[in-house]
Steps between C-alpha positions, in 0.01 A plus 500: 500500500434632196316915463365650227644786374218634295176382439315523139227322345281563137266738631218377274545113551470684876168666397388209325532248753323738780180526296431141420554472887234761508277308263586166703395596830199647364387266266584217786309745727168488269506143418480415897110561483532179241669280760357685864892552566510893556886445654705357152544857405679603841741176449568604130580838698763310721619304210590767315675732768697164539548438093648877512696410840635150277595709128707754774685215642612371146610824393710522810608135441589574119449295187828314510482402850199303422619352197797382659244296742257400238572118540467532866159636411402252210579184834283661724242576208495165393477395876195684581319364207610168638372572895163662356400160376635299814418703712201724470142464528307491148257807463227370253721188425806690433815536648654849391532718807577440857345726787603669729279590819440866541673529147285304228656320226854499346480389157858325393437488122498881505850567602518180263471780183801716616765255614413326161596840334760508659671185463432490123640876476839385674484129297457659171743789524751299639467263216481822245803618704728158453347430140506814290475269211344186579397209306179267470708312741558770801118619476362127504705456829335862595149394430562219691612673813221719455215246481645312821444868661182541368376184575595454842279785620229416238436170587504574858270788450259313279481207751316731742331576235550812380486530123533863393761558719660225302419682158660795627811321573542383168403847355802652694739232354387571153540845496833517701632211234385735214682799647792296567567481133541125415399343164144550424459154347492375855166688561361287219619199613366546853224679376423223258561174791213729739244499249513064463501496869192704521306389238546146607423651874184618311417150325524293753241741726257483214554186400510270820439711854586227684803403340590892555429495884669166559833654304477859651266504770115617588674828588644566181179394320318762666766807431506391167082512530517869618699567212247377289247694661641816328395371163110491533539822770331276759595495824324643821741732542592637157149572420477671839805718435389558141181643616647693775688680209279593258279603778760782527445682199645805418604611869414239694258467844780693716748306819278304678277369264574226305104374427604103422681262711774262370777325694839627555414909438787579678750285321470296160188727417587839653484678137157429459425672891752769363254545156174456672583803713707763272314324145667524170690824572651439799598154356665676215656702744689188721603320169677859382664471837625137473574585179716783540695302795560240281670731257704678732625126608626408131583840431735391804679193304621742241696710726663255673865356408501210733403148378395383794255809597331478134445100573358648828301764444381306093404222775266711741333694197397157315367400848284797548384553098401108595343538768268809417422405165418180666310628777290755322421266189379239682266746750319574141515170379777557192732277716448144713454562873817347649538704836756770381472822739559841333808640631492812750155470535349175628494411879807292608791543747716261321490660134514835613802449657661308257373805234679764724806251524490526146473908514823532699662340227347702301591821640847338538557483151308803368790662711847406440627797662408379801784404720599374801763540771590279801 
């Protein structure tokens, strides 16, 4: 059994992470008079004293015990994704989560994120490991191995469906391919093949709708409808959320009192509950705070020498930028609505602990001194 002999993590990655808790549980707290659920904020409580109760575990555990395992975890990934659709009932006509009595819902595609992360992290610096100096050849064969990886879990994921968890997938493979350091013509090749199958995505949805929905599906048609949404800033609930934020102003209406309804306040659209009740300032204020986390993160990949921990950690930041970019664009209609959650903030068992997984690998490798002894 293994001890550890002395404990040390970044004390302001520490800091940070306690006061979007803070901010979480309050903001989930004031957006329960939206939804006449005054109890999310306690289980946000409970998830979190677990998240903390996870990142301690995986500091104990240690970095390269868990990448030793990491296709052990990528099976049992993929086989989740797999039972979810099998097995589990549809909420709203989709099949993402299953639930647990007493519990609530477990959300596979979440831990989805990290075991991706990791599995490209050990994939790409074992390749950068065998092939200091690899041809077109070697990082074909790569990107092939990596799209078979990505697409396993991103078809699987889609199927249920689940779209922007699918975008973030494929946000985390670019990024960890451009910090892996192969040949930056590849990006324009792949960037180059995505934009004919979108735009002939596109066509075929203006052009013939029922040509779309017999190739793709009436599900499909209507994410892809959402999306579209965003352009003319129509939509019940974008208008709602707009409103909600401008009512704000300057300081906002204070916790409790978020004057407009709009589905989702405690998840997809918790920034605009957040703005209505602390306004422009205390919006400003969050953003800093994100902000400043994120820095400390790539601040992070500098000071690292292992490959595999800058794939990591280059992995979990691109995931998060994503993600809140994503989140808070599309709450004041810059971005498309596609269901992102902002990280550390919005109500959800499964992605909070998947973000504290993330933090003990953090912590892990913000501290290489850390050792341990059996």
């Amino acid at each position: 059994m293994k001890n550890i002999s002395k404990y040390k993590v970044d004390t302001s990655i520490l800091i940070m992470m306690i006061l979007l808790a803070i901010i979480s549980v309050v903001t989930i707290f004031s957006a329960g008079a939206l939804i006449d659920n005054n109890t999310l904020y306690i289980k946000q409580i409970i998830w979190y004293i677990l998240g903390f109760i996870v990142a301690y575990i995986i500091m104990s555990v240690g970095n390269k015990y868990i990448y030793r395992y990491t296709w052990v975890l990528y099976g049992l990934g993929v086989l989740t994704l797999l039972s979810v659709l099998i097995f589990a009932n549809p909420i709203n006509d989709i099949r993402s989560w299953f639930v647990l009595p007493g519990i609530g819902t477990i959300q596979p595609s979440e831990f989805m994120k990290i075991i991706l992360i990791l599995t490209l992290g050990k994939v790409l610096s074992n390749f950068n490991d065998d092939k200091p100096n690899p041809d077109l050849l070697d990082e074909f064969k790569l990107l092939i191995k990596v799209a078979i990886i990505v697409l396993i879990p991103g078809i699987l994921t889609f199927l249920q469906p689940d779209t922007g968890v699918v975008l973030i997938y494929l946000l985390i493979t670019t990024v960890m391919l451009f910090i892996s350091g192969i040949k930056y013509r590849w990006f324009g090749i792949i960037g180059g093949l995505a934009l004919i199958i979108v735009a002939t995505i596109v066509t075929i949805y203006f052009v013939n709708s029922q040509l779309f929905i017999d190739l793709f599906g009436t599900s499909f048609f209507l994410r892809i409808d959402r999306l579209l949404d965003w352009t003319s800033k129509s939509g019940y609930q974008l208008e709602s959320g707009i409103s909600a934020i401008a009512s704000g102003g300057l300081f906002g209406h204070g916790l409790g009192n978020t004057p407009i309804y709009f589905p989702a306040p405690h998840t997809d659209f918790i920034f605009a509950v957040y703005a209505s009740n602390f306004g422009l300032v205390g919006s400003l204020l969050l953003i800093s705070l994100i902000a400043y986390f994120d820095i400390k993160l790539i601040n992070l990949v500098s000071k690292t020498n292992s490959i595999i921990d800058k794939l990591v950690i280059s992995g979990i930041i691109g995931m998060l930028l994503y993600q809140q970019i994503q989140n808070i664009g599309m709450t004041i209609g810059l971005l498309p609505i596609t269901g992102i959650t902002l990280p550390f903030i919005s109500y959800g068992g499964s992605s909070l602990i998947s973000y504290m997984i993330m933090a003990g690998i953090i912590f892990n490798i913000s501290n290489e001194s850390l050792r341990y002894t059996n």
